[in-house]
C-alpha positions as CSV (number, residue, x, y, z in Angstrom):
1,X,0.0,0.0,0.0
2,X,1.0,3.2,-0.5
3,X,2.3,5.5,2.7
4,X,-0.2,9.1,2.3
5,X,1.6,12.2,3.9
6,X,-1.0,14.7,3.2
7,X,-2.9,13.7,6.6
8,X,0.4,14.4,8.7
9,X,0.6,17.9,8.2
10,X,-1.9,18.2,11.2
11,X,0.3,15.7,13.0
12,X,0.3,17.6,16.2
13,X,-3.1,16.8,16.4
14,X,-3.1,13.1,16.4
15,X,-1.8,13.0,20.0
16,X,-5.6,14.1,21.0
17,X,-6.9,10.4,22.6
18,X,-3.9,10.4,23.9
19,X,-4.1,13.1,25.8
20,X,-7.8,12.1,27.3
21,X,-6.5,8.7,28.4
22,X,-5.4,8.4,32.0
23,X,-4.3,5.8,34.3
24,X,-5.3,5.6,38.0
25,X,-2.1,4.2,39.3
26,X,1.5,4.9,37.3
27,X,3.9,2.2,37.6
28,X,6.8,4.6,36.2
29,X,6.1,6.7,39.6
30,X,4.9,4.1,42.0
31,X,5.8,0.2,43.1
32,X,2.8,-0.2,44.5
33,X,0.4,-0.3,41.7
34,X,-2.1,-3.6,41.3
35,X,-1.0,-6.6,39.1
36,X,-2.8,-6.0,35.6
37,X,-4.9,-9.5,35.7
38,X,-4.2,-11.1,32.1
39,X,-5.5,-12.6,29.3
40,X,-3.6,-15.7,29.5
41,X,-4.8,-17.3,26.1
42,X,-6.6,-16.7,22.4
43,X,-9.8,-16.2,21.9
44,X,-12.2,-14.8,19.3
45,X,-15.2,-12.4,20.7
46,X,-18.2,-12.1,17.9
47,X,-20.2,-9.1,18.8
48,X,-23.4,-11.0,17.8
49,X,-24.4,-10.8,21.2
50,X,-23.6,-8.4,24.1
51,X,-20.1,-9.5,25.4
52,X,-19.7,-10.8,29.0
53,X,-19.7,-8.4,31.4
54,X,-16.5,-10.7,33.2
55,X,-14.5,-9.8,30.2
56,X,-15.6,-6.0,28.7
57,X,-16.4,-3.0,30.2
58,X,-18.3,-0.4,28.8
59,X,-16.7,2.9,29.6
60,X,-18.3,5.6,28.0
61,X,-22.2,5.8,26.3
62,X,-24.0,2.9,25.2
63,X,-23.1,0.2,22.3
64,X,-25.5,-2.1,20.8
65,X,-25.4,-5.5,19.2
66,X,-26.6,-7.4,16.5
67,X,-26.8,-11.0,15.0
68,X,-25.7,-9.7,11.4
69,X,-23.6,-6.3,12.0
70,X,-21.8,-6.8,15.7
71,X,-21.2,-4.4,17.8
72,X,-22.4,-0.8,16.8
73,X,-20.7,2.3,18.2
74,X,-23.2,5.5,17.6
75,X,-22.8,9.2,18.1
76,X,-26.2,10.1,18.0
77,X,-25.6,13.6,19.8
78,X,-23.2,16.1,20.8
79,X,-21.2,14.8,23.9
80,X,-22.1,11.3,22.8
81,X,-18.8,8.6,22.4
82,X,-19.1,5.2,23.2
83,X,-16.4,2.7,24.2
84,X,-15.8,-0.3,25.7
85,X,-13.0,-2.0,27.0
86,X,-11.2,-5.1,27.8
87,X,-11.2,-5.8,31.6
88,X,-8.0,-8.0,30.7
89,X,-4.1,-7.5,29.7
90,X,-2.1,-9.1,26.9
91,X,1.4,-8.9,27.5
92,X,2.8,-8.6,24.1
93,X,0.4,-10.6,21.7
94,X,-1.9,-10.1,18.7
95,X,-5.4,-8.6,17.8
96,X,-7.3,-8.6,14.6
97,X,-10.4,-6.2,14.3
98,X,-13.1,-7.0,11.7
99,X,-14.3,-3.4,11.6
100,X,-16.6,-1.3,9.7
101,X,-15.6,2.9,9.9
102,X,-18.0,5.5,10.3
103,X,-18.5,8.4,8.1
104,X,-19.3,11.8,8.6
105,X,-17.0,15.1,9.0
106,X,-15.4,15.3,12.8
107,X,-16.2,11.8,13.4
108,X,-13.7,8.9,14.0
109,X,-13.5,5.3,14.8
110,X,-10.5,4.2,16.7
111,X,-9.0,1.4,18.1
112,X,-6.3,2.2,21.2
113,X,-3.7,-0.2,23.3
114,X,-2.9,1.1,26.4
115,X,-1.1,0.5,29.1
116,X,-1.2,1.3,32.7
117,X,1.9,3.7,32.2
118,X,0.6,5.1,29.0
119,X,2.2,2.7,26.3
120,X,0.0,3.0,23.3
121,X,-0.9,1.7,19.7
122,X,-3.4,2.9,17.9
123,X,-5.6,2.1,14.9
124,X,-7.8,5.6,14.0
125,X,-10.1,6.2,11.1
126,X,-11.6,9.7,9.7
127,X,-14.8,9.7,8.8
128,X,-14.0,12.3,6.0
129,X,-11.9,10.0,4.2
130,X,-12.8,6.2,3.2
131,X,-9.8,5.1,1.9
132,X,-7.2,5.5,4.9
133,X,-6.1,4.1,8.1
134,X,-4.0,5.8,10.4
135,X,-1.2,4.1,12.6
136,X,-0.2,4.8,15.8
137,X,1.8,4.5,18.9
138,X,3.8,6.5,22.0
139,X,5.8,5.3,24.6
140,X,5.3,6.0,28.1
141,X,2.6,8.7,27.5
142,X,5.3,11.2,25.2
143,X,3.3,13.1,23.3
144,X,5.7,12.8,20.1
145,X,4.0,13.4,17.3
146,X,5.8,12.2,14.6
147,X,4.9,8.5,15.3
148,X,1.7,8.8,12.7
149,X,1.2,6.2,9.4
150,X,-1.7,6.4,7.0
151,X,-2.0,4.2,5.0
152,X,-4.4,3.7,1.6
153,X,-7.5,0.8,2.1
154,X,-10.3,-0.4,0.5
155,X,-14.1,1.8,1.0
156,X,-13.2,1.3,5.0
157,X,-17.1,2.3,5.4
158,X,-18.8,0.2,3.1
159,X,-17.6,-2.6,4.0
160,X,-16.0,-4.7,6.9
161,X,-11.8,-5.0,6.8
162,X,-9.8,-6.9,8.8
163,X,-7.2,-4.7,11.1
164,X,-4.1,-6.8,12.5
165,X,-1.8,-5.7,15.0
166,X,1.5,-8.4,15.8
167,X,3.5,-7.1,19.0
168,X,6.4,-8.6,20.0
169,X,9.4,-7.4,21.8
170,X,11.3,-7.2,18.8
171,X,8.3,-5.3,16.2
172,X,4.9,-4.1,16.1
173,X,3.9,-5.0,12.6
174,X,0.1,-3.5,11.3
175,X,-1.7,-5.7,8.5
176,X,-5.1,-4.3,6.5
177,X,-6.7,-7.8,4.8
178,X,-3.5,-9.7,4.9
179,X,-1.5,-7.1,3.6
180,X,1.8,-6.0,6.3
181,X,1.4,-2.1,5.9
182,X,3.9,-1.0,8.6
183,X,6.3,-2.2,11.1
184,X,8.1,-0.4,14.2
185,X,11.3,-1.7,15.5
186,X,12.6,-0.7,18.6
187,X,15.5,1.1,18.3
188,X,13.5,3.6,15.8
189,X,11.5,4.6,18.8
190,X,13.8,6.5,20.6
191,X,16.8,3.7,21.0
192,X,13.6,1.8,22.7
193,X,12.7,4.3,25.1
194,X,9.5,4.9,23.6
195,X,8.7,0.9,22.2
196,X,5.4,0.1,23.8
197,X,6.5,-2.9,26.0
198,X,4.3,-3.5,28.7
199,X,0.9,-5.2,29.4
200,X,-1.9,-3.2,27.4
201,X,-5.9,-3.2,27.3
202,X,-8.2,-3.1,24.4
203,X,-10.4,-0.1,23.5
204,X,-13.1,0.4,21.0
205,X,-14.8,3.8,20.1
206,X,-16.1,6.4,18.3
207,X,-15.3,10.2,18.7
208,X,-16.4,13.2,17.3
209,X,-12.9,15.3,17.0
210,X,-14.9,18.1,15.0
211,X,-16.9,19.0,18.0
212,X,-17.4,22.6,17.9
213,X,-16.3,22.9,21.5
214,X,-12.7,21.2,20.6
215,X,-9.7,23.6,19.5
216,X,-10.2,24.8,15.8
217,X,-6.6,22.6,15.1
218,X,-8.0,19.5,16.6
219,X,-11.2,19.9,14.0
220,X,-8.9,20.8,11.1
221,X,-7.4,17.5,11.5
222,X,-10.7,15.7,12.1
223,X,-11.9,16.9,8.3
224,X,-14.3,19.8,9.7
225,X,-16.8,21.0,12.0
226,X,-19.1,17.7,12.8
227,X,-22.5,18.8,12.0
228,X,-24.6,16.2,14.3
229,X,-28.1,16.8,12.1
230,X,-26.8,14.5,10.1
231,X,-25.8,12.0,11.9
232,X,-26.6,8.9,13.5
233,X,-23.1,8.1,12.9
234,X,-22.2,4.7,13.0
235,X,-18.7,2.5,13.7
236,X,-19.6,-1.4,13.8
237,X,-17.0,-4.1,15.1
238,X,-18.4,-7.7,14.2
239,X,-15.5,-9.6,16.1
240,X,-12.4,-9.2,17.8
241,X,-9.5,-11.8,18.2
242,X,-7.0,-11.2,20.8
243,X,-4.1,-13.4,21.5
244,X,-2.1,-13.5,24.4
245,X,1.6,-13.7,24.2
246,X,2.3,-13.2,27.3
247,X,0.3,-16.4,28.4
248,X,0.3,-15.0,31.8
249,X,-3.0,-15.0,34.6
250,X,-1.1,-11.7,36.0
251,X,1.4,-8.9,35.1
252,X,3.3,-7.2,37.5
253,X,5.7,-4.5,37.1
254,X,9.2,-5.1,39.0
255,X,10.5,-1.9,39.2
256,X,9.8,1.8,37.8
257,X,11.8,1.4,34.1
258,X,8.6,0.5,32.0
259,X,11.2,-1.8,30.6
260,X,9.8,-5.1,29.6
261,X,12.1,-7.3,31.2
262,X,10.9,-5.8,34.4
263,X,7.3,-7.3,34.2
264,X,6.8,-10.3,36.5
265,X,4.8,-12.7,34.7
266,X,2.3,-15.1,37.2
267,X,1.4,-18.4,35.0
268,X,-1.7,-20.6,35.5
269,X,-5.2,-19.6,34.0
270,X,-6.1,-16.4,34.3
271,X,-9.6,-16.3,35.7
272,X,-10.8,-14.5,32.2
273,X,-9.4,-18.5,30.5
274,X,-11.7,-20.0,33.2
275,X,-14.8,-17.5,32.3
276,X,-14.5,-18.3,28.7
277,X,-14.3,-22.4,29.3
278,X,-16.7,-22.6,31.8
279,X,-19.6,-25.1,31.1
280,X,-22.7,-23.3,30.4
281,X,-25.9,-23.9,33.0
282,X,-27.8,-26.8,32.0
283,X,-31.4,-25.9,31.7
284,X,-33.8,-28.2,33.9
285,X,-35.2,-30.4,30.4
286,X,-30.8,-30.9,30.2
287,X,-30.3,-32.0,33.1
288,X,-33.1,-34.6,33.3
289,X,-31.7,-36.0,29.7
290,X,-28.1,-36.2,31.4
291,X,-29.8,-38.7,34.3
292,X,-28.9,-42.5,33.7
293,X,-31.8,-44.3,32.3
294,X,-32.0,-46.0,36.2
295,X,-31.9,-42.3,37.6
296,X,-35.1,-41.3,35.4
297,X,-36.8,-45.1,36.2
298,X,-36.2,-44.4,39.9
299,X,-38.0,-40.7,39.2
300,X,-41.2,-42.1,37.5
301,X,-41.2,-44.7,40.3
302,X,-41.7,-42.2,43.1
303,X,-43.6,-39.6,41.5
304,X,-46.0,-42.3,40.5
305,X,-45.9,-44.2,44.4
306,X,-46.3,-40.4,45.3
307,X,-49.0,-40.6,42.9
308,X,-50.9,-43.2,44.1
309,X,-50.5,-42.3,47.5
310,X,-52.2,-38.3,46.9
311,X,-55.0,-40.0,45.5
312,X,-55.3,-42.6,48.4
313,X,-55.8,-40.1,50.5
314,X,-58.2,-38.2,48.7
315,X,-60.3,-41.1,48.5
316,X,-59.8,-41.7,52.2
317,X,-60.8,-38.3,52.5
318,X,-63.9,-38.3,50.9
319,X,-65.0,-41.6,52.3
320,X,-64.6,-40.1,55.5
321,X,-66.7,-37.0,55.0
322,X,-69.3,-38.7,53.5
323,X,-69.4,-41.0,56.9
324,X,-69.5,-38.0,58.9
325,X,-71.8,-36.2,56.7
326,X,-74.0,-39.4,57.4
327,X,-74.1,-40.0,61.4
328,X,-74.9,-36.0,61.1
329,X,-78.0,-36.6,59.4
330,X,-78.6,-39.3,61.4
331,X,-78.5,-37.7,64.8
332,X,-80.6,-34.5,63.0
């Protein structure tokens, strides 16, 4: 594919979700942050249904879902940007996005990495152009804004692409359908300094960078003023795949570097491995068909000598009122 410069000349600007992410505890400037709990394995989420609340978050807004689109991320309104997140780590490791882009001036659909101390990589999308995909990353939350990549695609909003991300400690590598579009070693980012290298989460949203309240640069670089009368606009996500590298159940950060080497890894399954393989609840008609064929005999047996032994008493019951109801007419 061929690399587009024409979207870089507002590179300063593409620092802008980086600069509203946060993190509640810093490992660069504390030892006493929690573990990250991790992923621990590979799995393929289909947004056909709402995703397990044990395993996603949703962090901003609302997001609906749908047997034949997946996951649908909707400014509707000003102020409006849903996301939702991965309640998990990966620890070096690979995702693939089957994703669908938005259109509409102002509005974008990203895709962010990050880490608890602000290690990112980025897949963003402008609505004002369908053919291009933006790469990025920073290291250690540096706003450095020569990191950017666009790169040429198919009609990104008429159809659903396929958006791979490969992160090892050696390269990230970015794929559109198959196709290696990039790749980010770590001695060009800053002699490694500024390689993401530590545990990250998944993010999914939609963002509306030509809000009329946002700085006039940030909406140059987000195509124009977003005009929200003509909205709904719409990002949908039919599946994600993540894959663990790391294979770890936690990630723990050994010191204050940000360094890779110093992240403790905790093996075993990770608790998100045990939701995913846990055997569904048997409904009461499955459980009855899972019974031995002696189980179910004994079954009919009682309910039938219990049965027999409900209408016994009715009998007896009736027999005896009528008796009584006799010696009362008698003695009348």
């Amino acid at each position: 594919m061929r690399y587009l410069r024409g979207l870089l000349a507002a590179a300063p600007l593409l620092g802008l979700v980086s600069a509203q992410v946060s993190t509640s505890c810093n490992p660069l400037n504390s030892t006493d942050c929690p573990t990250d709990p991790g992923f621990g394995t590979d799995y393929t989420f289909n947004f056909n249904t709402t995703p397990s609340y044990e395993l996603w978050e949703t962090t901003a807004g609302s997001v609906s879902y749908d047997a034949e689109t997946g996951a649908a991320f909707t400014i509707n309104k000003q102020g409006d940007s849903p996301t939702i997140r991965t309640l998990f780590y990966f620890f070096f490791g690979r995702v693939e996005l089957h994703l669908k882009c938005a259109p509409g001036v102002g509005i974008i659909s990203s895709a962010m990495w990050l880490s608890d101390d602000l290690d990112e990589v980025d897949w963003e999308f402008l609505g004002v152009n369908n053919t291009a995909a933006s790469t990025n990353y920073f290291g250690k939350g540096l706003q450095d804004y020569h990191n950017a990549g666009v790169y040429t695609t198919k009609d990104n909003q008429a159809d659903y692409l396929n958006y791979t991300t490969v992160w090892t400690k050696e390269g990230i590598d970015w794929y559109i359908d198959g196709e290696h579009v990039r790749n980010l070693t770590p001695d060009a980012a800053n002699k490694t300094r500024n390689y993401p290298q530590t545990p990250m989460r998944l993010s999914l949203g939609i963002w509306a960078g030509g809000d009329p309240t946002l700085p006039e640069g940030t909406r140059e670089w987000a195509g124009g003023n977003t005009d929200y009368s003509k909205g709904p606009f719409t990002m949908y996500v039919k599946s994600v795949r993540i894959t663990d590298f790391g294979g770890g159940s936690e990630y723990a950060y050994g010191d204050t570097s940000g360094s890779w080497e110093s992240i403790k890894v905790t093996g075993g399954n990770s608790t998100f491995y045990e939701a995913l393989h846990r055997a569904p609840k048997l409904t009461t008609s499955q459980k009855w068909n899972n019974l031995p064929a002696g189980a179910r005999i004994a079954v009919y047996a009682v309910s039938a000598a219990l049965g027999a032994a409900l209408i016994g008493a009715g009998i007896w019951y009736c027999i005896r009122q009528r008796q009584s109801g006799a010696r009362e007419a008698r003695l009348a």
